[in-house]
C-alpha positions in Angstrom: 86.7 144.7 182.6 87.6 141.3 183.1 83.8 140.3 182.8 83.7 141.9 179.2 87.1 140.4 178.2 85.8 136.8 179.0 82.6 137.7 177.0 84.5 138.7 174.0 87.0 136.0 174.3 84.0 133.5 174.1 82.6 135.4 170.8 86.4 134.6 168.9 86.6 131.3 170.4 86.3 129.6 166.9 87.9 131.9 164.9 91.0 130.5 163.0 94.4 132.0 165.1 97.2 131.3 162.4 99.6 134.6 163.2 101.4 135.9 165.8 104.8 135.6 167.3 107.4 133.0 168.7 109.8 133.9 171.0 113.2 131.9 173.3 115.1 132.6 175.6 116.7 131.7 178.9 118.3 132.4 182.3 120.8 130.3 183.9 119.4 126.6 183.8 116.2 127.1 182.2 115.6 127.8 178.9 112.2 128.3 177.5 110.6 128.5 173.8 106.5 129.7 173.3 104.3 130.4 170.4 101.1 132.8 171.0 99.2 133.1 167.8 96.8 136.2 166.9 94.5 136.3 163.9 96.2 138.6 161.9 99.7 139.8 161.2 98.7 143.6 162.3 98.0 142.3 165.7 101.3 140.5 166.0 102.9 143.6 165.0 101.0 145.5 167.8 103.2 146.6 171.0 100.7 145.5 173.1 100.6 141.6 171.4 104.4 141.5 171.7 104.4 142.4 175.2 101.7 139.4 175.9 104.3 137.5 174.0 106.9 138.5 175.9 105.2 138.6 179.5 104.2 135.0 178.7 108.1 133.7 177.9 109.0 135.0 181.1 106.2 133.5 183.0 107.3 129.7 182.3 110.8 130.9 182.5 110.0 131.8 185.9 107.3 129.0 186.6 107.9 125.2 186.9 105.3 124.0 184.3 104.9 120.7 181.9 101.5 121.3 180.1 99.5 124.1 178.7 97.1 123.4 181.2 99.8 124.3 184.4 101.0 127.0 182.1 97.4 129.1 181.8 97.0 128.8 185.5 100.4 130.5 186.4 99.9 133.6 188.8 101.3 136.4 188.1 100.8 140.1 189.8 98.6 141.1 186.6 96.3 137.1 187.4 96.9 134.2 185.6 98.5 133.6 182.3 94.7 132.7 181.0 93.5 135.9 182.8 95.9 137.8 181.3 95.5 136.7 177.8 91.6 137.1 178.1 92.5 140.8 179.0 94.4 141.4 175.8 91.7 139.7 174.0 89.1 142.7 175.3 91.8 145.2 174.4 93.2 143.8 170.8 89.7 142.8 169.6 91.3 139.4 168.4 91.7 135.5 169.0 94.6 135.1 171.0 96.0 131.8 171.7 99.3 130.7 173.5 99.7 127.4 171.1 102.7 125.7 172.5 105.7 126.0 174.3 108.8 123.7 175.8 110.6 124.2 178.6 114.3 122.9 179.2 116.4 122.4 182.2 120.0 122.2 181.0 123.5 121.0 183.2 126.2 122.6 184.7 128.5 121.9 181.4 125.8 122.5 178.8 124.8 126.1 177.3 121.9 127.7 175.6 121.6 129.3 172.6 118.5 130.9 171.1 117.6 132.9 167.9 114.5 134.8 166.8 114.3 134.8 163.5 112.1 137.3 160.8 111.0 139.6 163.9 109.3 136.3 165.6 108.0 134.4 163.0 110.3 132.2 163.7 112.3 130.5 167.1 115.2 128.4 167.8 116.5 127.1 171.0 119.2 124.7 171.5 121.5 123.1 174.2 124.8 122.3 173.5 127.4 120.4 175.9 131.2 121.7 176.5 131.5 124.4 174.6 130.7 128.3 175.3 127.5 130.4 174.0 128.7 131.9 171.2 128.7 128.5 169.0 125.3 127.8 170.7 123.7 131.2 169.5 125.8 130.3 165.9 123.5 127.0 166.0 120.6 128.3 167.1 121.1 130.6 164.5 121.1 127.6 161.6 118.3 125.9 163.0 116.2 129.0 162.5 117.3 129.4 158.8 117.6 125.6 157.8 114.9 124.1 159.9 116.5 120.6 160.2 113.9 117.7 161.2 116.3 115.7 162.8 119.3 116.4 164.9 121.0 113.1 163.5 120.7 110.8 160.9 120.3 108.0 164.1 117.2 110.0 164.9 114.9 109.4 161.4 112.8 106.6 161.9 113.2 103.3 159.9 109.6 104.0 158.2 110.4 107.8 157.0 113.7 106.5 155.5 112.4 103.1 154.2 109.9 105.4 152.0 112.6 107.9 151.3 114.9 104.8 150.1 112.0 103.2 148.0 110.8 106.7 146.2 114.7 107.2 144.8 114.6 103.7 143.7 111.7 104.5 142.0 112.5 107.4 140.4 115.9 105.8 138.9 114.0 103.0 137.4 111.5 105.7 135.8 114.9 107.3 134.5 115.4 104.1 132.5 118.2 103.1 135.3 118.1 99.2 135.3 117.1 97.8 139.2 120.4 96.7 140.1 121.7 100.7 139.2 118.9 101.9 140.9 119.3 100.1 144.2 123.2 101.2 144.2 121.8 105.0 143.4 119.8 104.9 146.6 123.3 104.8 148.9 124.2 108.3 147.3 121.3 109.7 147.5 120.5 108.7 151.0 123.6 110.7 152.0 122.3 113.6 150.2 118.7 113.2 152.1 120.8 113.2 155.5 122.2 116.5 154.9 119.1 117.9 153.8 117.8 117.0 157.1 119.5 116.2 159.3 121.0 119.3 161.8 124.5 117.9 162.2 125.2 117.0 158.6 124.0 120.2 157.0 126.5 122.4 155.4 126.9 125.3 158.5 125.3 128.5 157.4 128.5 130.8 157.8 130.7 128.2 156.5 129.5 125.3 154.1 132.8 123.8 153.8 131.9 122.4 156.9 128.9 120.6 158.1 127.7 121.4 161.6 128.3 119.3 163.6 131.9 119.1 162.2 131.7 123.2 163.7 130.6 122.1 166.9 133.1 119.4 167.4 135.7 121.9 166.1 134.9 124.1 169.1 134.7 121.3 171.2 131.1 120.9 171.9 128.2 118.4 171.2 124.9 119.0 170.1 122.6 118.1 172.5 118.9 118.8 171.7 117.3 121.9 169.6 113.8 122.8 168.9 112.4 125.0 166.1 109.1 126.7 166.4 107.8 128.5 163.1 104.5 130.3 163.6 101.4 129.0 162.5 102.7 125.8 161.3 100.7 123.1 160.7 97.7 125.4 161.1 94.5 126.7 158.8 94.9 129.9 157.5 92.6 132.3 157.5 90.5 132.9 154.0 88.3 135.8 154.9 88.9 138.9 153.0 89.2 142.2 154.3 86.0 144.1 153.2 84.2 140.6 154.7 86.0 141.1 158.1 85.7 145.5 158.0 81.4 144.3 157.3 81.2 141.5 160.0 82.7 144.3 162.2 79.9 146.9 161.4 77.1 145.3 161.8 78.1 143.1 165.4 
C-alpha cells in the first residue's frame, strides 16, 4: 500500500494544488497555523482530506518543528507526516500538499486566539498580551474577515508607503488639483491607507466606532503578532475543465 501510494504520489507531482483547507489552533503555550492544499474543492470537502488537515495541525502542535522539511519527517503512530500524506494521496486520487505553516510559542501573560473562517478557506491566529481569550478570538476573528497587511502603521515599509504617497499625489494632480494641494491631499489620504491596512487602525468588525486597537487597549491588552493564512493564495489555479479531467481519467 505504501509502495502504490508513493507511485501515485509521483504521477500528481506536477499537478497544480490550489484548494484545500487552512486550519489554527493551540494548546497552552503553542499555537500553530497550517495550510494543506488539494486539487480541487470536492477533495477539501472530503472527511478524509479534513482529517489529514486536522491530523497534520496537531502533529506540529505536538512536535518542536521550524521548517517544512522537520515538519514532513515528524513520527507519528500512523509514520511520518510525508508518509502519511503519501497515503491519503493513494486513497483521495489527488495532489496533496501541506504548503505552509507557523508555529508560535507565546508567554505566561500573552493569549491566543484563532478563527477559521468560510469552513477553512480561511485562518487567523493571533497573540495578544494582558488581556483574556475572548478579545483574542474577537481579533482573530477581524483578521480573518479584514485581512490587514500590517499590524501597525510602524510596520509598512518606507518603499510600499513612498509609492502609496506618490500615486495619491498623482492622482490629485490628474484631478486638476494644483501640486502644492496635492502634496497636502497626501496627509489625509495616508490616514485613510493606514486604516485600510493596517490591523490596529481598522474600524473593529463588531463595533466601527472604534478602531481595534482602541478595543484591545479598552480591555487592556496589546496586540502582539497575528498571521492570516487564506488558501491558495498566491498560487496558479487550475484551468482544466471537467470533461478534460473525467477523459484524462479514463484512458490512464
Amino acid at each position: 500500500m505504501r509502495e502504490k501510494g508513493i507511485s501515485k504520489a509521483a504521477k500528481r507531482v506536477d499537478r497544480i494544488a490550489a484548494e484545500g483547507l487552512s486550519n489554527a489552533l493551540s494548546k497552552d503555550s503553542v499555537g500553530v497555523i497550517v495550510e494543506v492544499n488539494s486539487e480541487t474543492d470536492f477533495v477539501a470537502k472530503n472527511t478524509l482530506f479534513q482529517d489529514l488537515v486536522n491530523f497534520i495541525s496537531h502533529s506540529i502542535l505536538s512536535n518542536d518543528v521550524n521548517s517544512l522539511e522537520e515538519a514532513l519527517k515528524v513520527k507519528t503512530e500512523e509514520g511520518t507526516i510525508e508518509e502519511v500524506i503519501t497515503l491519503k494521496t493513494a486513497k483521495i486520487g489527488e495532489r496533496l500538499n501541506f504548503r505552509r505553516f507557523k508555529r508560535i510559542i507565546k508567554q505566561d501573560n500573552e493569549v491566543f486566539g484563532s478563527y477559521v473562517h468560510m469552513g477553512g478557506k480561511i485562518a487567523s491566529l493571533v497573540v495578544l498580551e494582558n488581556t483574556d481569550e475572548d478579545v483574542a478570538k474577537n481579533v482573530a476573528m477581524h483578521v480573518a474577515a479584514m485581512n490587514p497587511t500590517y499590524l501597525k502603521r510602524e510596520e509598512v515599509p518606507v518603499l510600499v508607503l513612498e509609492k502609496e504617497k506618490e500615486i495619491i499625489k498623482e492622482q490629485a494632480i490628474l484631478e486638476g488639483k494644483p501640486i502644492e494641494i496635492a502634496e497636502k491631499m497626501v496627509t489625509g489620504k495616508i490616514n485613510r491607507y493606514y486604516k485600510d491596512v493596517c490591523l490596529e487602525e481598522q474600524p473593529y468588525i463588531k463595533d466601527d466606532k472604534i478602531n481595534v486597537g482602541t478595543y484591545v487597549k479598552n480591555n487592556g491588552g496589546i496586540i502582539k503578532s497575528m498571521i492570516r493564512f487564506e488558501v491558495g493564495e498566491g498560487l496558479e489555479k487550475r484551468k482544466e475543465d471537467l470533461v478534460e479531467e473525467i477523459n484524462k481519467e479514463l484512458n490512464k
